[in-house]
RODO-2510 file (C-alpha; in nm, 4 decimals, decimal comma):
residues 468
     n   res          X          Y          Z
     1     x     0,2657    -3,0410     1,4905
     2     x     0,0417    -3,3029     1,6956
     3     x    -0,0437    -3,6219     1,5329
     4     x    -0,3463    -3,6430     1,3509
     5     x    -0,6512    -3,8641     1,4730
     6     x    -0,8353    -4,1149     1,2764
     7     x    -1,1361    -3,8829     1,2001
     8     x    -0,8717    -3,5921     1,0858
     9     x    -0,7638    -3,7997     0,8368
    10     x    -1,0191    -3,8537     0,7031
    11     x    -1,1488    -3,5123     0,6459
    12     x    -1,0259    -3,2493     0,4093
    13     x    -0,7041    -3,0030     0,5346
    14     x    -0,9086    -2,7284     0,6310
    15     x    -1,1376    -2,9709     0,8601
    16     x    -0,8324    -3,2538     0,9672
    17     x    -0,6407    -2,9088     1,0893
    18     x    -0,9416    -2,8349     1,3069
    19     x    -0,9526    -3,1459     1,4110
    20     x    -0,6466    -3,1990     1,4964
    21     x    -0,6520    -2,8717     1,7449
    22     x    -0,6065    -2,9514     2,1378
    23     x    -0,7997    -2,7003     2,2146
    24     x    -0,9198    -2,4015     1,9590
    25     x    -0,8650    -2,0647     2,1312
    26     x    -1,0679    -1,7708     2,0410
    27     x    -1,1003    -1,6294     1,6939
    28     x    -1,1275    -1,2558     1,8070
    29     x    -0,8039    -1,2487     1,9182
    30     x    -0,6631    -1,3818     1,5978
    31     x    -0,8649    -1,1522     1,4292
    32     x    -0,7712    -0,8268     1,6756
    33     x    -0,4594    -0,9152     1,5956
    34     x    -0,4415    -0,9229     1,2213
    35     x    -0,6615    -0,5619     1,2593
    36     x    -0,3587    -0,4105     1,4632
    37     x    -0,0858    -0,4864     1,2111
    38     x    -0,2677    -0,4116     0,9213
    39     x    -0,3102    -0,0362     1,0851
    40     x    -0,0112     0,0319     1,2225
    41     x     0,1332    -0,0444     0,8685
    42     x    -0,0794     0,1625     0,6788
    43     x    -0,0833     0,4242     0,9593
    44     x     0,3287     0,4651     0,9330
    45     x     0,2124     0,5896     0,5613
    46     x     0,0104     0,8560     0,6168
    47     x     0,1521     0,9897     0,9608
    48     x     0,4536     0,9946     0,8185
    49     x     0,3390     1,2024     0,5020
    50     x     0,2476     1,4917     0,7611
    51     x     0,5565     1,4574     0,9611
    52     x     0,8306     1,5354     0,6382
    53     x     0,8898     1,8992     0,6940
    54     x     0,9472     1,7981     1,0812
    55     x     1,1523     1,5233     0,9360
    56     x     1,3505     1,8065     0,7053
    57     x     1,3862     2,0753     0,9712
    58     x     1,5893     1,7645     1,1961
    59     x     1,7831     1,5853     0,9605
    60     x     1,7858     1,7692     0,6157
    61     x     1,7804     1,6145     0,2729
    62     x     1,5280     1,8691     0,1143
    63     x     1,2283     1,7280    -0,0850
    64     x     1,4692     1,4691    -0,2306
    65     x     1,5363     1,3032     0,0968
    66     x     1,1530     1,3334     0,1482
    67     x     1,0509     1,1521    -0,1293
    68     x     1,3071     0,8742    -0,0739
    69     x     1,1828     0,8733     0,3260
    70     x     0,7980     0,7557     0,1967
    71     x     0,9190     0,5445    -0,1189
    72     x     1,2363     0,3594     0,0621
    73     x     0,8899     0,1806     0,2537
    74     x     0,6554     0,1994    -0,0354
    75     x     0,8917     0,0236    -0,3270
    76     x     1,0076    -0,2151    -0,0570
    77     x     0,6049    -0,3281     0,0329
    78     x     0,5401    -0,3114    -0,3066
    79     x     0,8515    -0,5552    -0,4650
    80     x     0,8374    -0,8191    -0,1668
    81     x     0,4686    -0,8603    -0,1437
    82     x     0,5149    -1,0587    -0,4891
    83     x     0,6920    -1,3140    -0,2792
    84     x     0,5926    -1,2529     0,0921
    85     x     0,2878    -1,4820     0,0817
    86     x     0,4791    -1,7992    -0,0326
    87     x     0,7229    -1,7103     0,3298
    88     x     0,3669    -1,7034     0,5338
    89     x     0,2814    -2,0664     0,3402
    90     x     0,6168    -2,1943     0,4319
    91     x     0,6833    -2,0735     0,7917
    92     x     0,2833    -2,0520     0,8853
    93     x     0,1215    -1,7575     0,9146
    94     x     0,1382    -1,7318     1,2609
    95     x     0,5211    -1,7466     1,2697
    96     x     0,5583    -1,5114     1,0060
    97     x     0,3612    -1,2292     1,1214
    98     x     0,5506    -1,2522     1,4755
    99     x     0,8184    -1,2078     1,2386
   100     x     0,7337    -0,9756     1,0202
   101     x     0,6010    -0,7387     1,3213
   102     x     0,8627    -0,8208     1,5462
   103     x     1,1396    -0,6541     1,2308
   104     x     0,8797    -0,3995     1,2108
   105     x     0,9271    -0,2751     1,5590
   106     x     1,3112    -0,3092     1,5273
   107     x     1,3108    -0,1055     1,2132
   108     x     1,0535     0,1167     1,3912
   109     x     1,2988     0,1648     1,7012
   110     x     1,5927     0,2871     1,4167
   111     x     1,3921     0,5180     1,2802
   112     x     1,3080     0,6875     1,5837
   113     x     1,6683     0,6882     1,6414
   114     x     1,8487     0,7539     1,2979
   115     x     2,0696     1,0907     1,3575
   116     x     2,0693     1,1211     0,9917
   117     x     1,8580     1,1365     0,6885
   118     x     2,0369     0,8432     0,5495
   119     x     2,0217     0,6144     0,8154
   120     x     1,6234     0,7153     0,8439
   121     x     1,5964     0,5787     0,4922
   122     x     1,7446     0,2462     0,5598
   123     x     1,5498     0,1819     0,8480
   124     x     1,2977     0,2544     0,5923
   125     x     1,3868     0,0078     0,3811
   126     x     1,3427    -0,2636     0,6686
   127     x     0,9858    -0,1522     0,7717
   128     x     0,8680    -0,2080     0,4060
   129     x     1,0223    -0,5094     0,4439
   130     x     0,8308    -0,5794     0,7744
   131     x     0,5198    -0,4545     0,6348
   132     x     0,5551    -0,6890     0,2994
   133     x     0,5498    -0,9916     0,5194
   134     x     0,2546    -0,8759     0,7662
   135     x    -0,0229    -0,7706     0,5178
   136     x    -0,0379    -1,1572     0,3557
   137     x     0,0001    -1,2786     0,6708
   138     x    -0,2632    -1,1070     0,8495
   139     x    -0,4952    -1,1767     0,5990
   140     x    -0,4043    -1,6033     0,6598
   141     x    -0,4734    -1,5772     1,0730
   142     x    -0,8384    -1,4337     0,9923
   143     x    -0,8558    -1,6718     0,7375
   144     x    -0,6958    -1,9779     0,9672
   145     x    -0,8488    -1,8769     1,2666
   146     x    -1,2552    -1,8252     1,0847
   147     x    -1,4186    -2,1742     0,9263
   148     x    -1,7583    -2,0386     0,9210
   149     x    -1,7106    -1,8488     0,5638
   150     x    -1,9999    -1,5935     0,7018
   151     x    -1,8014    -1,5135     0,9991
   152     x    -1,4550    -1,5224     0,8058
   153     x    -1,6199    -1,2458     0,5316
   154     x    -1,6913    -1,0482     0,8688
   155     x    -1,3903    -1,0392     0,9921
   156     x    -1,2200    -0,9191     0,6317
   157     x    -1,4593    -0,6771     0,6706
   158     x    -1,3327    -0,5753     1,0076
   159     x    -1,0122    -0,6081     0,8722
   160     x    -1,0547    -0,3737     0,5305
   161     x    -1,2817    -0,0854     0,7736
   162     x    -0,9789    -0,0619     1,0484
   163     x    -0,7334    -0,0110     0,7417
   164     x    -0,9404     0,2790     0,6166
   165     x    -0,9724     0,3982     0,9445
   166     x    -0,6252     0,4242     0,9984
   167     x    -0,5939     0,6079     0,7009
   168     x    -0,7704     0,8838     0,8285
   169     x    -0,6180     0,8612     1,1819
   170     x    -0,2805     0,9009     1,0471
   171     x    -0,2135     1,2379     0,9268
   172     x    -0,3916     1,4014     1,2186
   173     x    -0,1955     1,1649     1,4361
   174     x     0,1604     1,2274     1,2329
   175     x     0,1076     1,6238     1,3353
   176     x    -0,0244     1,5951     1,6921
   177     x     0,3094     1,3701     1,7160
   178     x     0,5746     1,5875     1,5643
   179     x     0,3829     1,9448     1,7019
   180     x     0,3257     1,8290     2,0436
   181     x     0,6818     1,5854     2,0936
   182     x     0,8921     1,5251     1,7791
   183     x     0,8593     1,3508     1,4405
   184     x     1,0448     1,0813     1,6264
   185     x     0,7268     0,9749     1,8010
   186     x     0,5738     0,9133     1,5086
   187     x     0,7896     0,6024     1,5098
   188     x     0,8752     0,6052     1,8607
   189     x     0,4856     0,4622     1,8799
   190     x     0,4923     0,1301     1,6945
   191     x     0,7034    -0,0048     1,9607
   192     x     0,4168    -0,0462     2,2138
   193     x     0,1831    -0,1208     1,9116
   194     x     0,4013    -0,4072     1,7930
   195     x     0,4603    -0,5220     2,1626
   196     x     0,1013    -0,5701     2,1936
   197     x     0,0359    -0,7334     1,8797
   198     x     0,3424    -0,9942     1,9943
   199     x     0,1449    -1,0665     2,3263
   200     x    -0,2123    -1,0999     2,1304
   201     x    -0,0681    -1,4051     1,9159
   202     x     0,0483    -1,6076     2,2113
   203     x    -0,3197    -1,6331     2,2333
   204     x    -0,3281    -1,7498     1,8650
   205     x    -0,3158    -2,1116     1,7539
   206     x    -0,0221    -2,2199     1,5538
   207     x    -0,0274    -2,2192     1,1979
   208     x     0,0216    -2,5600     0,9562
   209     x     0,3135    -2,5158     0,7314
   210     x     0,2692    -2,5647     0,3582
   211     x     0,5616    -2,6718     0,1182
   212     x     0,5737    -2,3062    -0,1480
   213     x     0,8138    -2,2034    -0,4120
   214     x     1,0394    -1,9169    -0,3828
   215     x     1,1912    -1,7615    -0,6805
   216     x     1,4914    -1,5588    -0,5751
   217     x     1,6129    -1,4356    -0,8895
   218     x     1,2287    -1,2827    -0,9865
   219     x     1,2253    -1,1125    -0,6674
   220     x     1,5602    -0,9243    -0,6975
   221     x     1,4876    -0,8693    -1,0639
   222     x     1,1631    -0,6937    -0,9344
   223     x     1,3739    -0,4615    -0,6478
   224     x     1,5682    -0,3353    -0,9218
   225     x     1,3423    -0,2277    -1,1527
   226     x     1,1042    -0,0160    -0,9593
   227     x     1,4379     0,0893    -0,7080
   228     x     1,6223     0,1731    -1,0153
   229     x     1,2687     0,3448    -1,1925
   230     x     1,2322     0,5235    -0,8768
   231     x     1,5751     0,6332    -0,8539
   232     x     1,5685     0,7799    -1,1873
   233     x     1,2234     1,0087    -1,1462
   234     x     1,3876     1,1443    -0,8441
   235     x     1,6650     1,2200    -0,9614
   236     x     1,5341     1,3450    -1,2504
   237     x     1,3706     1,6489    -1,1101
   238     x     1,7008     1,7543    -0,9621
   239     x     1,9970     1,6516    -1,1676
   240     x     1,8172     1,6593    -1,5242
   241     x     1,6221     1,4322    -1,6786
   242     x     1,8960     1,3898    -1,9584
   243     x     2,1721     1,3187    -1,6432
   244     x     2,3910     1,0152    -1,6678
   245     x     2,3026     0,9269    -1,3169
   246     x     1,9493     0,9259    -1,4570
   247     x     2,0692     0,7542    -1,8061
   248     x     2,2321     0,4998    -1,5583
   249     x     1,9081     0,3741    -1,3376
   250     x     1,6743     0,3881    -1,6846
   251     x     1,9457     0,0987    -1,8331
   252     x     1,9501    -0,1182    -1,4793
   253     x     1,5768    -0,0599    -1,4608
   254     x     1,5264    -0,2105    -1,8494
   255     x     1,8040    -0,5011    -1,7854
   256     x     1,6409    -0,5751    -1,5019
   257     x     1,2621    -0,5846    -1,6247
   258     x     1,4178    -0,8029    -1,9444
   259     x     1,5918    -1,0364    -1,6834
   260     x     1,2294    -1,0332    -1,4753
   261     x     1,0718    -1,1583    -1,7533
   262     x     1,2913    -1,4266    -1,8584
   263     x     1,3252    -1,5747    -1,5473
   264     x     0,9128    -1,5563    -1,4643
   265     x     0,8990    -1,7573    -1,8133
   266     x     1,0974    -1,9912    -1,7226
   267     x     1,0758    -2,0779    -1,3441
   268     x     0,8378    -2,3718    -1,2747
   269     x     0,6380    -2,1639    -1,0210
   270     x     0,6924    -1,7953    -1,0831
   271     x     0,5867    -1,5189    -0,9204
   272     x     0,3776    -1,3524    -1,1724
   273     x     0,2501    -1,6209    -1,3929
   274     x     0,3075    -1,4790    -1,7799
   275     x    -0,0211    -1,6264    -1,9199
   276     x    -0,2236    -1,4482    -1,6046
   277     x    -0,1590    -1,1472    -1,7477
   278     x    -0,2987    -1,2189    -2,0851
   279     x    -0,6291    -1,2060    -1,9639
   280     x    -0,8193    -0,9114    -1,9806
   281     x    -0,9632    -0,8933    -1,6714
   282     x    -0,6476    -0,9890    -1,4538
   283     x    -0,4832    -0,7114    -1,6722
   284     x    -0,6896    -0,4280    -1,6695
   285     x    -0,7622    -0,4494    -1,2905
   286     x    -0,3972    -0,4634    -1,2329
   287     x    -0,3384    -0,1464    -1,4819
   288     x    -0,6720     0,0265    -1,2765
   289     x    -0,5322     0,0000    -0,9329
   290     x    -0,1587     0,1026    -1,0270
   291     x    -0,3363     0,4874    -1,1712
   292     x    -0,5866     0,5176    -0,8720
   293     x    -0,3201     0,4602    -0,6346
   294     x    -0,0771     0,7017    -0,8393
   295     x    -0,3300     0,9625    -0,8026
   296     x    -0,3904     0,9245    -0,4166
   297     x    -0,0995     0,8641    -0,2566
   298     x     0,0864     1,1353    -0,5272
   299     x    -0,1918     1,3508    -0,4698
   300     x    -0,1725     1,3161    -0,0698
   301     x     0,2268     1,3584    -0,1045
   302     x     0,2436     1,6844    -0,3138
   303     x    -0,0758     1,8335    -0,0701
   304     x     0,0543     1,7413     0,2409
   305     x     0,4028     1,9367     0,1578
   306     x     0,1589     2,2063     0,0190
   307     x    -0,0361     2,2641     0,3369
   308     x     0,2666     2,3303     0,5475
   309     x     0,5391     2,4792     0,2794
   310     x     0,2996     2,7460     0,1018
   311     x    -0,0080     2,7980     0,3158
   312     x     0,1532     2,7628     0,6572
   313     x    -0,0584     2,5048     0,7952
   314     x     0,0622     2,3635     1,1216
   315     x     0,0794     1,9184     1,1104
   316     x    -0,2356     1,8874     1,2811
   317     x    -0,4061     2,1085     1,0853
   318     x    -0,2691     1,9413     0,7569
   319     x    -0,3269     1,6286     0,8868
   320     x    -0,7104     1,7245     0,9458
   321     x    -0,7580     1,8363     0,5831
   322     x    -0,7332     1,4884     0,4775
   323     x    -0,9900     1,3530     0,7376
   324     x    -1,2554     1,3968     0,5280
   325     x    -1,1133     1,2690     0,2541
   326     x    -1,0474     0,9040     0,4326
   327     x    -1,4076     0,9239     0,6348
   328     x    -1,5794     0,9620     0,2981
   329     x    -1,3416     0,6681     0,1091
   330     x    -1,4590     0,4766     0,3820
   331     x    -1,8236     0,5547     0,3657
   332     x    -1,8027     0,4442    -0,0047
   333     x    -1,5829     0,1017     0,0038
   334     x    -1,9066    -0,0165     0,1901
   335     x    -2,1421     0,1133    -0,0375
   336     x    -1,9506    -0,0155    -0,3425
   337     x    -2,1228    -0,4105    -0,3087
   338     x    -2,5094    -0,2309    -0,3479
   339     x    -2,3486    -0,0539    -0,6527
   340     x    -2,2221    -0,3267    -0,7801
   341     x    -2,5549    -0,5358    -0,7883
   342     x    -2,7171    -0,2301    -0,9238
   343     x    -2,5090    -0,0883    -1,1798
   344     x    -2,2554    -0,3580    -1,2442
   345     x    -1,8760    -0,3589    -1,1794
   346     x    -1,7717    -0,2220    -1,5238
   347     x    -1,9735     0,0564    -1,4788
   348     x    -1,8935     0,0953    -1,1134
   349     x    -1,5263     0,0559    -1,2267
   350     x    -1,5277     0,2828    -1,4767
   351     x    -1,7089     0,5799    -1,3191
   352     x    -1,4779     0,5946    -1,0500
   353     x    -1,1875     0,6508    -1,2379
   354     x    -1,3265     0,9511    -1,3644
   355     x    -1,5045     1,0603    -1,0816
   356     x    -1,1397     1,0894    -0,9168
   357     x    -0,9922     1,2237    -1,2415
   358     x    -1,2502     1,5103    -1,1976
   359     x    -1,1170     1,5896    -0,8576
   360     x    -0,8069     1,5691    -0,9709
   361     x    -0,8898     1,8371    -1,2384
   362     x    -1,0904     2,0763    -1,0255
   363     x    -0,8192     2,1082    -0,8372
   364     x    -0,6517     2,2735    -1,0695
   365     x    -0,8445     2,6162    -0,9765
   366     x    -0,6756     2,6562    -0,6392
   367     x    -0,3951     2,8503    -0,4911
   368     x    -0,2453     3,0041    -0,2037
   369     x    -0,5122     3,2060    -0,1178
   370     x    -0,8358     2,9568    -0,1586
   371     x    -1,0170     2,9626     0,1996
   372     x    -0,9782     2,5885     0,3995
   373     x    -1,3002     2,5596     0,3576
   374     x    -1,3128     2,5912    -0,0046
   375     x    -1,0242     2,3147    -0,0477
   376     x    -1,2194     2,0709     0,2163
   377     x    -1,4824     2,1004    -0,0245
   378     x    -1,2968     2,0131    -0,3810
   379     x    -1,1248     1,7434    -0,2089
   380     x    -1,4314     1,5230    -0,0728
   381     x    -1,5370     1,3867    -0,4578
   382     x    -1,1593     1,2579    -0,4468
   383     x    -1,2499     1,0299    -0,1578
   384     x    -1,5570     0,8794    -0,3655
   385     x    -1,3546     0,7838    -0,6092
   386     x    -1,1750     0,5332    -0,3910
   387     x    -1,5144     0,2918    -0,4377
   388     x    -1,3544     0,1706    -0,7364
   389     x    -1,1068    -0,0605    -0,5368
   390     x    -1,3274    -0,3091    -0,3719
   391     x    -1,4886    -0,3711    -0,7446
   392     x    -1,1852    -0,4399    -0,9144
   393     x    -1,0624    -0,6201    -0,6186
   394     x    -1,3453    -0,8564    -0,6512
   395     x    -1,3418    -0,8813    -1,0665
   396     x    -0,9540    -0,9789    -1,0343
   397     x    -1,0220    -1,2946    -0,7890
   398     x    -1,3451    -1,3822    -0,9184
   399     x    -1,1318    -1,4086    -1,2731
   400     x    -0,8519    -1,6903    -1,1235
   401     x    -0,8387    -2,0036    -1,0288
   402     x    -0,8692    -2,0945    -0,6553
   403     x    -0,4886    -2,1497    -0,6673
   404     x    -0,4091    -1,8225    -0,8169
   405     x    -0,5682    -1,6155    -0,5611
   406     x    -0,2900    -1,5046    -0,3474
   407     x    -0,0733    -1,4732    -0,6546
   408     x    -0,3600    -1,2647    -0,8250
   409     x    -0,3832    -1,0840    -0,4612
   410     x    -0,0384    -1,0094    -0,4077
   411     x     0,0228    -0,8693    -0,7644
   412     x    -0,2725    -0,6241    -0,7530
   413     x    -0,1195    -0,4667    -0,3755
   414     x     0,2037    -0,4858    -0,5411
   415     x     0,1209    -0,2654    -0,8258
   416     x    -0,1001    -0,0604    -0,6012
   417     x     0,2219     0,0103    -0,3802
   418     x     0,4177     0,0559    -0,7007
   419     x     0,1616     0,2829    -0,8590
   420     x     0,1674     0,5044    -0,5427
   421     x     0,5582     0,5077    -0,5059
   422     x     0,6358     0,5957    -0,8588
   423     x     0,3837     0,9316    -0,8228
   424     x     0,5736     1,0058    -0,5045
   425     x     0,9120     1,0240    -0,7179
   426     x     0,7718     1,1633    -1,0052
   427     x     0,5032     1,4546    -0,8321
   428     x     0,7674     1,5233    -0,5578
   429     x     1,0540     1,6181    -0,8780
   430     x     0,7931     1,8049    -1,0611
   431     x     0,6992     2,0686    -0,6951
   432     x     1,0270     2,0924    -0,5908
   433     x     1,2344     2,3916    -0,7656
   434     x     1,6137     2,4046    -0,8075
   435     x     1,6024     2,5635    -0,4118
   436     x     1,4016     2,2979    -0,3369
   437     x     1,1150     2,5153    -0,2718
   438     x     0,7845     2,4502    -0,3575
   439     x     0,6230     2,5197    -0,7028
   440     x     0,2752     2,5484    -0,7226
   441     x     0,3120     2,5014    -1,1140
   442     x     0,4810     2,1342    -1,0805
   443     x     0,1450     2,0520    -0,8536
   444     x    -0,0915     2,1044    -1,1174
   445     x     0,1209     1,9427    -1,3958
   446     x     0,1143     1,6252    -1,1400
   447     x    -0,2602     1,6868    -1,1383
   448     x    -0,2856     1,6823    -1,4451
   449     x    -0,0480     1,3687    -1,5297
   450     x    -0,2783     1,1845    -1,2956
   451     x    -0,6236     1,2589    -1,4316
   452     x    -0,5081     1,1535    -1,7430
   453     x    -0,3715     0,8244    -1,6119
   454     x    -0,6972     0,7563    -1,4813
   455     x    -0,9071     0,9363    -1,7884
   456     x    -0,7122     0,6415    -1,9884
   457     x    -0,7141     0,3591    -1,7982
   458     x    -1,1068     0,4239    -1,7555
   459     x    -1,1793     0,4121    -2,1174
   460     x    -0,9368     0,0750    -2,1815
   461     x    -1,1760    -0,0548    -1,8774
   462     x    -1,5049     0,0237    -2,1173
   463     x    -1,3630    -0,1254    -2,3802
   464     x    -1,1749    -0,4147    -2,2574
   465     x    -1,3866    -0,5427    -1,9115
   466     x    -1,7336    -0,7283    -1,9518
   467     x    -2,0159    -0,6375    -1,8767
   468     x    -2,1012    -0,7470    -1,5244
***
C-alpha cells in the first residue's frame, strides 16, 4: 500500500484512500464486475433447480440426492456469510472476491466433472463456499470503487436488478443447457464466466485492508446446526421421522445451537451480536425474510420437480414457467420505494406476506390436468409478493448502528439462505413417496406449511413493527 501524502492524512479514510490512489481507474468496471458474480451465483440456483431430473437420470440419488445437490450450496452460503464479510475487511475486497470467484470456478469445473452423485455434492459444498465470500465482497468494490453516494445507490441498484434478472434467466437457461448438451453445462459455463470476471478486476483498484475479528468456534457452531437440521428433515421423509439417524442430527443440531449461543455471548466481537436481536425491528425482519424465502425457493423446488416428474414438461419449458414469476418480482422490488412513501413499510411489509401466502393457497386448486396457462396465471401474484424484501431490507439497516450494518446485512442473507434451504429439505421429504416418486399430496401440505409461515410471521409484523 503506497504511502500516504500530507493532504491524505489529513482527510477522513474514505477521502485519504482516494487520495492516496496513483491513478483511479474506472468505476464501471468495478461495478460490471461485482454485477457478474453476483449473477452467476444466484444463476447456479435456479438453473440448477431445472436441471435435477437431468442430474438424477446421470448420476442417481433419487429426490434425496436432489435435495442435498441444491442445499449442500444453499446451507453452505447461508452459515459462512455470517463470517465472510469480516475475510473481505481483512484481505480487501478486491482480493477476496478474486478469491472467492476464482474457488468458485474450481468448484464449478468439479461439478461438471463429478462421475457421481456424491462427489457432485461436495463440489457443492465448495461453491457455497465460493459464493459466501463473493456476495459481501461484491457489494464492498461498488461500494470502494463509488464516492459519490448518488452514483454508489445507482450502482446497488444495478447490482440488486442484474440479480433478479438472473433469477429469471436461470431456469430457462438450466433446461436449454441440459436438453440441448448435458446438465454438465450448466456448470461447465461458470468457467468462462469466472474467467472473465478474473480479467475485469485487473482493471480494479486494490482494496485497503482493515484489521476484523473472526470467531471460529461461532462459525462451526453455525455449520452444524443448520447441516445437522437439514440432515434430519431429509432424512426424515425417507427413514422416519422417529429414526435414530434422525434422533441423532436433532441432538448435534441442539448441542450445537446451545454451544452457538454461548460462545456469541461470550466472544468480544461475535458474529451475531445477542442484544441485536432483542430489538424488535432487527428481529422481526430477520424472522420475515427466513418465511418468504422458505416459501420461494421451497415453492420453486417442489414445482420445478413437478413440471417435469408429473406433467411431462421438458427443462426449457419448466424453466419458462417461472419467467414470469421473476419478470414480475422484478417489476415490483422497484416499485416497492413509491409504496413505501405512500403506504408505509409496516403496511408494505405486512401485505406482502399475505399477498404471497394467498398464492401459496390458491395453489392448492391445481393438478395434473390444469392447462399451462391456467398455472402461469396463479403463479404471477407469487412474484408480487417478493416486494416485501427491499422494505424489510431497508427497516433492518435503518434500525443499526453504522457499525452494525454488515453484521445486520449478513445475518438477514444468512437466514434468507437458511430459510430457503430448510423448505428444500423439508418440501422435497414431504413430495417424494417411499419409490421416490412424486406425490402431489406432500406438495400441497408444503403449500400449506408455507402460507402459514408467512400468515404468522405477517401478523407478529402488525403487532410488533412501527408504524413507518
Amino acid at each position: 500500500m503506497p504511502a500516504l501524502t500530507p493532504r491524505a492524512r489529513l482527510l477522513g479514510p474514505p477521502e485519504a484512500a482516494a487520495a492516496a490512489r496513483p491513478g483511479r481507474r474506472s468505476p464501471a468496471i468495478a461495478t460490471c464486475a461485482a454485477l457478474l458474480g453476483f449473477a452467476v451465483i444466484t444463476i447456479d440456483v435456479s438453473a440448477v433447480n431445472i436441471a435435477l431430473p437431468a442430474i438424477r437420470s446421470s448420476l442417481h440419488g433419487g429426490i434425496t440426492g436432489q435435495q442435498w445437490v441444491v442445499d449442500a450450496y444453499t446451507l453452505m452460503f447461508a452459515a459462512l456469510m455470517l463470517s465472510a464479510g469480516s475475510l473481505a475487511d481483512r484481505s480487501g475486497a478486491r482480493s477476496a472476491y478474486a478469491w472467492g470467484v476464482g474457488l468458485f470456478t474450481l468448484a464449478s469445473l468439479g461439478c461438471a466433472l463429478a462421475p457421481d452423485i456424491g462427489t457432485l455434492i461436495t463440489a457443492r459444498v465448495l461453491q457455497g463456499a465460493a459464493a459466501a465470500v463473493v456476495m459481501p465482497a461484491s457489494l464492498a468494490l461498488i461500494r470502494q470503487a463509488h464516492d459519490d453516494p448518488k452514483r454508489r445507490a445507482h450502482a446497488v441498484a444495478l447490482w440488486s436488478v442484474g440479480g433478479s434478472l438472473a433469477m429469471a434467466v436461470g431456469p430457462v437457461l438450466g433446461g436449454v443447457l441440459a436438453e440441448a448438451a448435458d446438465w454438465r453445462a450448466v456448470f461447465l459455463l461458470n468457467l468462462p464466466l469466472g474467467l472473465l470476471i478474473l480479467a475485469l478486476l485487473l482493471g480494479v483498484e486494490r482494496s485497503a485492508k482493515r484489521p476484523a475479528p473472526f470467531d471460529p468456534a461461532g462459525q462451526i457452531a453455525a455449520v452444524l446446526v443448520l447441516a445437522a437440521v437439514a440432515y434430519a428433515m431429509i432424512e426424515g421423509g425417507h427413514a422416519g421421522w422417529t429414526s435414530w439417524p434422525v434422533a441423532a442430527a436433532l441432538a448435534v443440531a441442539v448441542a450445537a445451537a446451545v454451544t452457538f449461543r454461548a460462545v456469541e455471548a461470550r466472544h468480544r466481537s461475535p458474529m451475531v451480536p445477542l442484544d441485536m436481536l432483542r430489538q424488535r425491528e432487527v428481529s422481526v425482519p430477520l424472522a420475515v425474510g427466513f418465511a418468504i424465502s422458505a416459501g420461494y425457493y421451497g415453492t420453486f423446488f417442489t414445482l420445478g420437480l413437478y413440471y417435469q416428474q408429473l406433467r411431462g414438461m421438458s427443462g426449457t419449458q419448466a424453466g419458462l414457467m417461472f419467467v414470469p414469476i421473476a419478470l414480475v418480482a422484478t417489476i415490483a422490488s422497484l416499485r416497492t420505494p413509491r409504496l413505501v412513501e405512500r403506504f408505509g413499510r409496516r403496511r408494505v411489509i405486512v401485505q406482502g406476506q399475505l399477498v404471497l401466502a394467498a398464492s401459496l393457497l390458491v395453489l392448492l386448486g391445481f393438478g395434473t390436468g390444469t392447462p399451462h396457462w391456467a398455472l402461469l396465471l396463479l403463479l404471477l401474484p407469487f412474484g408480487i409478493g417478493t416486494l416485501t424484501v427491499p422494505a424489510l431490507t431497508a427497516l433492518l439497516m435503518d434500525s443499526v448502528p453504522g457499525h452494525r450494518t454488515g453484521i445486520a446485512s449478513g445475518l438477514l442473507n444468512s437466514l434468507r439462505q437458511t430459510g430457503g434451504a430448510l423448505a428444500v429439505a423439508l418440501f422435497g421429504s414431504l413430495v417424494a413417496t417411499q419409490h421416490d416418486a412424486y406425490d402431489l399430496g406432500g406438495l400441497r401440505v408444503s403449500l400449506l406449511l408455507a402460507a402459514a409461515l408467512l400468515c404468522a410471521t405477517a401478523a407478529l409484523s402488525q403487532r410488533a413493527l412501527p408504524r413507518s
